[in-house]
C-alpha positions as CSV (number, residue, x, y, z in Angstrom):
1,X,-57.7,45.8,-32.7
2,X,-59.9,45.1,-36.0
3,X,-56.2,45.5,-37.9
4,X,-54.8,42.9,-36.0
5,X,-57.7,40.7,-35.8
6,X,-57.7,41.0,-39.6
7,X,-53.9,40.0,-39.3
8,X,-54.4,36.7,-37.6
9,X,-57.6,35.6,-39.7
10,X,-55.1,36.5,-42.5
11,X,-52.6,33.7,-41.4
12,X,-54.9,31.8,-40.5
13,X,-56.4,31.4,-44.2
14,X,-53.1,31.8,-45.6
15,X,-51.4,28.7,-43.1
16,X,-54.9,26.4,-43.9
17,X,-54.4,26.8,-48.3
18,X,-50.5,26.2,-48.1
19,X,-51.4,23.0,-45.4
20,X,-53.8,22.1,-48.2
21,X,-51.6,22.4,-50.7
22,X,-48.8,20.1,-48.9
23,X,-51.7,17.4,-48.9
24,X,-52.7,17.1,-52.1
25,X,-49.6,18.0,-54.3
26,X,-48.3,15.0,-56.2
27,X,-44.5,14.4,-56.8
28,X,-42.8,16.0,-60.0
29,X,-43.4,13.8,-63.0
30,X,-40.7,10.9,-63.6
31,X,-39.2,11.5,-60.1
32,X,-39.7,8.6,-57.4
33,X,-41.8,8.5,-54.2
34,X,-39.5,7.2,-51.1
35,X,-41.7,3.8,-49.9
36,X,-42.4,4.0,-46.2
37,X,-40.0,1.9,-44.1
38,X,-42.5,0.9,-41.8
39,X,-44.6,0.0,-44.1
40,X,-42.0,-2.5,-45.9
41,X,-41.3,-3.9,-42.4
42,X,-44.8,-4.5,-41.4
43,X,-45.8,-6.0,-44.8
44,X,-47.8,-9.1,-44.7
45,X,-46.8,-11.8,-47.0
46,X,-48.7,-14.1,-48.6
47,X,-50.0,-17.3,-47.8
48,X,-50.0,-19.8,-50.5
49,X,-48.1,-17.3,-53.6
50,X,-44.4,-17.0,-53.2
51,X,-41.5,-15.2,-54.8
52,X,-38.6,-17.0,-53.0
53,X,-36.4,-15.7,-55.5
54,X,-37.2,-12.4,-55.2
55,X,-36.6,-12.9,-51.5
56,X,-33.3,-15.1,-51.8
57,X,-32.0,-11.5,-53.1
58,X,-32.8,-9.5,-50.2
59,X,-30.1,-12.0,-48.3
60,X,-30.4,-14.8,-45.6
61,X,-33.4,-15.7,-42.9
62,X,-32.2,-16.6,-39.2
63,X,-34.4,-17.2,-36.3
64,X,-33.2,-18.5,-33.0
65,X,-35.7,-20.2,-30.8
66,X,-35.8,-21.6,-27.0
67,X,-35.8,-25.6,-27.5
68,X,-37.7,-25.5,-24.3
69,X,-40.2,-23.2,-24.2
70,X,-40.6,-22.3,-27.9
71,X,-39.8,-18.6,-27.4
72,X,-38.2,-16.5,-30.3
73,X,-34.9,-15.4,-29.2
74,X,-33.8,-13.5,-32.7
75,X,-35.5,-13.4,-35.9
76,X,-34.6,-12.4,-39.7
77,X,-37.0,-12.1,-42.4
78,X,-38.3,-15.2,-40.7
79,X,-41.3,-15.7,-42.8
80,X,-39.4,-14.8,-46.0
81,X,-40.3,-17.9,-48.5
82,X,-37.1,-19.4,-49.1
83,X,-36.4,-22.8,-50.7
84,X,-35.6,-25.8,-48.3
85,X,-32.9,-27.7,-50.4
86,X,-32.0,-30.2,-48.1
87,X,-33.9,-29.4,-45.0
88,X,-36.8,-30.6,-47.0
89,X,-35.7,-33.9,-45.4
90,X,-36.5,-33.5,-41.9
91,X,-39.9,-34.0,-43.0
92,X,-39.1,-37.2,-44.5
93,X,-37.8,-38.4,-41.8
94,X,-40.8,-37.2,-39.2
95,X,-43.3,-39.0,-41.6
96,X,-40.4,-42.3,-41.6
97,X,-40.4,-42.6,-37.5
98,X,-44.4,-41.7,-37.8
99,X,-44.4,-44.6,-39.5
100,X,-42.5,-46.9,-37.0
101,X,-44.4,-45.4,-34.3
102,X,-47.7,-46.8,-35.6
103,X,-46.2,-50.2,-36.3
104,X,-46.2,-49.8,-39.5
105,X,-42.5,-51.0,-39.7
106,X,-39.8,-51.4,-37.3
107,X,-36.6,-50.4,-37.3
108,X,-35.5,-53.5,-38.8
109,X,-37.6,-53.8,-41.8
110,X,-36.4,-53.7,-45.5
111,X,-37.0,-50.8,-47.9
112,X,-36.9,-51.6,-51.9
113,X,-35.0,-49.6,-53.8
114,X,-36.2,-49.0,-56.8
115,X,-34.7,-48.1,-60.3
116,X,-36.2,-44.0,-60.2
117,X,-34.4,-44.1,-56.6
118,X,-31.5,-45.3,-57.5
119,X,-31.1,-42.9,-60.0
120,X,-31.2,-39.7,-58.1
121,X,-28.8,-37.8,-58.2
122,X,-25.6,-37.2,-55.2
123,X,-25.9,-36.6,-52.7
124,X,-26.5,-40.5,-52.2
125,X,-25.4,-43.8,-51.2
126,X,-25.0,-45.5,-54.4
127,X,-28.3,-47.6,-53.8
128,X,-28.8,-50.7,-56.6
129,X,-32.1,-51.3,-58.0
130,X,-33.8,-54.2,-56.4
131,X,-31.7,-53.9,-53.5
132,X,-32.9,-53.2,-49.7
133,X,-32.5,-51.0,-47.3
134,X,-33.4,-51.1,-43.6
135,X,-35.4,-48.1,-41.9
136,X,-32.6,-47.9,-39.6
137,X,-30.1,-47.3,-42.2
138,X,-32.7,-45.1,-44.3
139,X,-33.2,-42.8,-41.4
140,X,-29.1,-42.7,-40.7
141,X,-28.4,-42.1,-43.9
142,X,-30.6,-39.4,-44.3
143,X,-29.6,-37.4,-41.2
144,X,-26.1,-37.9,-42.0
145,X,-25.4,-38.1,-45.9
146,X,-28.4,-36.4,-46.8
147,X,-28.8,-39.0,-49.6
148,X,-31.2,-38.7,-52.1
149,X,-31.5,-42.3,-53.0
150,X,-32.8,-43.1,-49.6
151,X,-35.5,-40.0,-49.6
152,X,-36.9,-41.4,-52.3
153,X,-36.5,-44.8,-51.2
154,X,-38.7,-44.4,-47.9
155,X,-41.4,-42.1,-50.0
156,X,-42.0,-45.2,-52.7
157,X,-42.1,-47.3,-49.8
158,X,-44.2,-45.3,-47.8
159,X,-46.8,-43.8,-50.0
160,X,-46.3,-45.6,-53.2
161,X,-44.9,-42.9,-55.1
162,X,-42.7,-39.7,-54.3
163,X,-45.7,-37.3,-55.0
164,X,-48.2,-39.1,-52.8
165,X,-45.5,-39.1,-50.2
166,X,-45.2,-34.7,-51.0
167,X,-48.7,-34.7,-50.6
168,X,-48.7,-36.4,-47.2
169,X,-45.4,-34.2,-46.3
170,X,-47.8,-31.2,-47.0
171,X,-50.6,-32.7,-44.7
172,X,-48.1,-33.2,-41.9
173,X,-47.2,-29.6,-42.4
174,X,-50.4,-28.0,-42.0
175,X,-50.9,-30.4,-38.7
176,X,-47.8,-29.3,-37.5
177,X,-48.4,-25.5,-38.3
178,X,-46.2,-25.1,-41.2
179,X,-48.4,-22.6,-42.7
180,X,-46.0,-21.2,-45.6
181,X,-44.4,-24.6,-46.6
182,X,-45.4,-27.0,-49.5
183,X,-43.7,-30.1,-50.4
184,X,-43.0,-31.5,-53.7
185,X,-40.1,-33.9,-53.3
186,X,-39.0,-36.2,-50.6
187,X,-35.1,-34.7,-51.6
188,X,-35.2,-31.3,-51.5
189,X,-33.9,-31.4,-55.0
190,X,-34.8,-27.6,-57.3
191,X,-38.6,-27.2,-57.9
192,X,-39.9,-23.6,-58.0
193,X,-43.3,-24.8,-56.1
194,X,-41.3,-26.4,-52.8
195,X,-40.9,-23.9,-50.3
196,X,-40.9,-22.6,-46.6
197,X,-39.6,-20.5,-44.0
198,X,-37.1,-20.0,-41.5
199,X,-40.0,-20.1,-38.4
200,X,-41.3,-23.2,-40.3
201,X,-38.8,-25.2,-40.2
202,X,-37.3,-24.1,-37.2
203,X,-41.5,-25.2,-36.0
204,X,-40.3,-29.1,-37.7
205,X,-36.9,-29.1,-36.4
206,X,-39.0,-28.6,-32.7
207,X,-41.3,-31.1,-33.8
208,X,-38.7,-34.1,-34.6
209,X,-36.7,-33.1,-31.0
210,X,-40.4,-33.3,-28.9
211,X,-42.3,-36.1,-31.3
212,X,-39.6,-38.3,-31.6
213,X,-36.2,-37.9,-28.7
214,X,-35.2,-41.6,-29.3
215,X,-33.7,-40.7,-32.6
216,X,-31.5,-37.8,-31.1
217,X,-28.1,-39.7,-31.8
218,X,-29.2,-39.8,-35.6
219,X,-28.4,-36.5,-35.6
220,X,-25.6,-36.3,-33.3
221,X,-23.3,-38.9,-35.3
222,X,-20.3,-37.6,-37.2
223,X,-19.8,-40.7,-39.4
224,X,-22.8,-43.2,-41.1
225,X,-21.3,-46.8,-42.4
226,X,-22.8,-48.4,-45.2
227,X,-22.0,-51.2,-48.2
228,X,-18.3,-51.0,-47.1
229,X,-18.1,-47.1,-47.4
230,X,-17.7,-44.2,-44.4
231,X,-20.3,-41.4,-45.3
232,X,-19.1,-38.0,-43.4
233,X,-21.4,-35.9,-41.7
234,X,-22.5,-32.8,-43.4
235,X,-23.2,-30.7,-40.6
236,X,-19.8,-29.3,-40.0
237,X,-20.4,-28.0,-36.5
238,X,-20.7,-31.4,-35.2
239,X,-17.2,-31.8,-32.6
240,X,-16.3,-28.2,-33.3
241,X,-18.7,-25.7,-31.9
242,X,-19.8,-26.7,-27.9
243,X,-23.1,-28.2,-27.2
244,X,-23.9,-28.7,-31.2
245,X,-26.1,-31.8,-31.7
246,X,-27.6,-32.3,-34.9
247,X,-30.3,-31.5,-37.0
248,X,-29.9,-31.1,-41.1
249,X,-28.1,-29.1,-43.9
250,X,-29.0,-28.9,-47.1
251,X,-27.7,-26.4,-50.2
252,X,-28.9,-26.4,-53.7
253,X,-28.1,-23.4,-56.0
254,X,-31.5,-21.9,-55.8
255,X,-31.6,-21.8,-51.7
256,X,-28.0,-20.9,-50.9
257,X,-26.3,-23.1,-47.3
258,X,-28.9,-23.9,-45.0
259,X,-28.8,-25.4,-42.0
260,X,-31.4,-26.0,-38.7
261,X,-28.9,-26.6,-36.1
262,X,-29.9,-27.9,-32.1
263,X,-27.1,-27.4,-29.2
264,X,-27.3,-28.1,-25.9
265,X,-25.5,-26.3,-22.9
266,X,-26.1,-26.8,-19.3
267,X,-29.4,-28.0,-19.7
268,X,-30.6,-25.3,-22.1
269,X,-31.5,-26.2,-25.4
270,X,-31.4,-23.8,-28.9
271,X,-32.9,-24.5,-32.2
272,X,-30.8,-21.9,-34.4
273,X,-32.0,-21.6,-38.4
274,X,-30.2,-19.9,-41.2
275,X,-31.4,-20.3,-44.3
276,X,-29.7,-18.5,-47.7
277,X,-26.1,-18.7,-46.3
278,X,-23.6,-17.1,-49.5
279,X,-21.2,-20.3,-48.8
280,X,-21.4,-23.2,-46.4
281,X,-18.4,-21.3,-44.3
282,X,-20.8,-18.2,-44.3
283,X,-23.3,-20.0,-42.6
284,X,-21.5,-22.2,-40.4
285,X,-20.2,-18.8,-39.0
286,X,-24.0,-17.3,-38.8
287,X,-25.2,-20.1,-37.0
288,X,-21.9,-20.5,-34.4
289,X,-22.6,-16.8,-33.8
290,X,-25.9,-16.7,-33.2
291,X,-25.9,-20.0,-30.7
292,X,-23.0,-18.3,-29.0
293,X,-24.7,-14.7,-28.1
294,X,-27.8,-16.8,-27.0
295,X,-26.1,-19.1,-24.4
């Protein structure tokens, strides 16, 4: 009995050092520890400091969200900080109907252009210093060409200058909850410090749908007329993919295709966002897959 009671306290010693040993041993010298999955997953990310580069590389951000109720259908690397490129100008636009809402200016009132405007570069409409612009026209434009011409048009206009008008676009953001998105242009054009996510602007595309419905058919229209020219719509899911009806595009090198997409079927309503798309027939096919599995 005192043999094998001297057995087991034997083990017992013998299991508690090698346990011991297993806890505190570090990894040979020069090889690599394996991060934790979970942890990677479950990272927070920052607030206000980004590396959208860094996260441009890991690949594209998707999120699909009820139009209705605001419930997140699909979501990924939703709060990755991406760059906006064009979808930057869904914001100008908010803050332009804002504007007409107050009174501030109607739909029929004249915009200047001025010489820093009209010397942006494409996408645009070819806008001549000293000439005019309606807001009607502006908001078209914008919602179909995307010009940069007429984003920084209507932030002159509006705020004076194109970075007091970012500054307000940044207020508007916070209001709105945009909590990782900070403007720096009314274009969308490269800067390192204008960025945001997919769940933001998914969060504005909502916004511009619930604030401001009279303005749906911007969205929805194929074609924009201006100075004797036919301007194309860029959203190329427009007529093609069922129940597609608006919102934005917008590609510059540093974001890859984006695109915030709304459709519409039997009375149900998707807001579907891919951001980082490797070519514009990439994303078109992300998006057209993602509103089709969620219909």
């Amino acid at each position: 009995m005192r043999w094998t009671a001297h057995l087991k306290m034997t083990a017992a010693i013998g299991l508690a050092v090698l346990l011991a040993a297993c806890q505190t041993a570090q990894p040979p010298s020069g090889s690599a520890q394996a991060p934790s999955s979970a942890a990677v997953q479950t990272a927070s990310l920052p607030v206000v400091s980004y590396a959208p580069a860094a996260a441009v590389e890991r690949g594209y951000s998707a999120l699909v969200v009820n139009a209705a109720t605001g419930e997140e259908l699909y979501a990924v690397d939703a709060d990755a900080a991406r760059y906006p490129a064009s979808l930057t100008k869904m914001m100008t636009l908010y803050l332009l109907f804002e504007a007409v809402s107050e009174g501030r200016y109607s739909l029929s009132s004249p915009l200047t252009v001025s010489a820093t405007a009209a010397s942006q570069p494409p996408a645009k409409l070819g806008l001549k210093a000293g000439s005019t612009i309606t807001v009607e026209q502006a908001a078209r434009a914008l919602a179909v060409k995307s010009a940069n011409d007429v984003a920084v048009t209507i932030a002159e206009n509006l705020a004076g200058s194109e970075a007091a008008f970012a500054r307000q676009m940044t207020q508007q953001a916070r209001a709105l909850g945009l909590s990782r998105t900070r403007f720096v242009n009314a274009t969308g054009l490269p800067d390192p410090a204008q960025v945001t996510t997919a769940r933001d602007m998914a969060t504005l595309g909502l916004a511009l749908k619930r604030r401001f419905p009279q303005y749906a058919s911007y969205y929805r229209a194929k074609s924009f007329s201006y100075g004797g020219r036919t301007f194309r719509a860029t959203n190329n899911l427009l007529g093609k993919v069922p129940g597609v009806d608006g919102l934005k595009t917008g590609y510059i090198r540093m974001s890859g295709y984006n695109l915030v997409a709304t459709a519409d079927r039997g009375g149900k309503g998707l807001i579907v966002v891919v951001i980082g798309g490797k070519s514009e027939a990439a994303r078109d096919k992300e998006v057209t897959r993602l509103i089709e599995a969620h219909f």
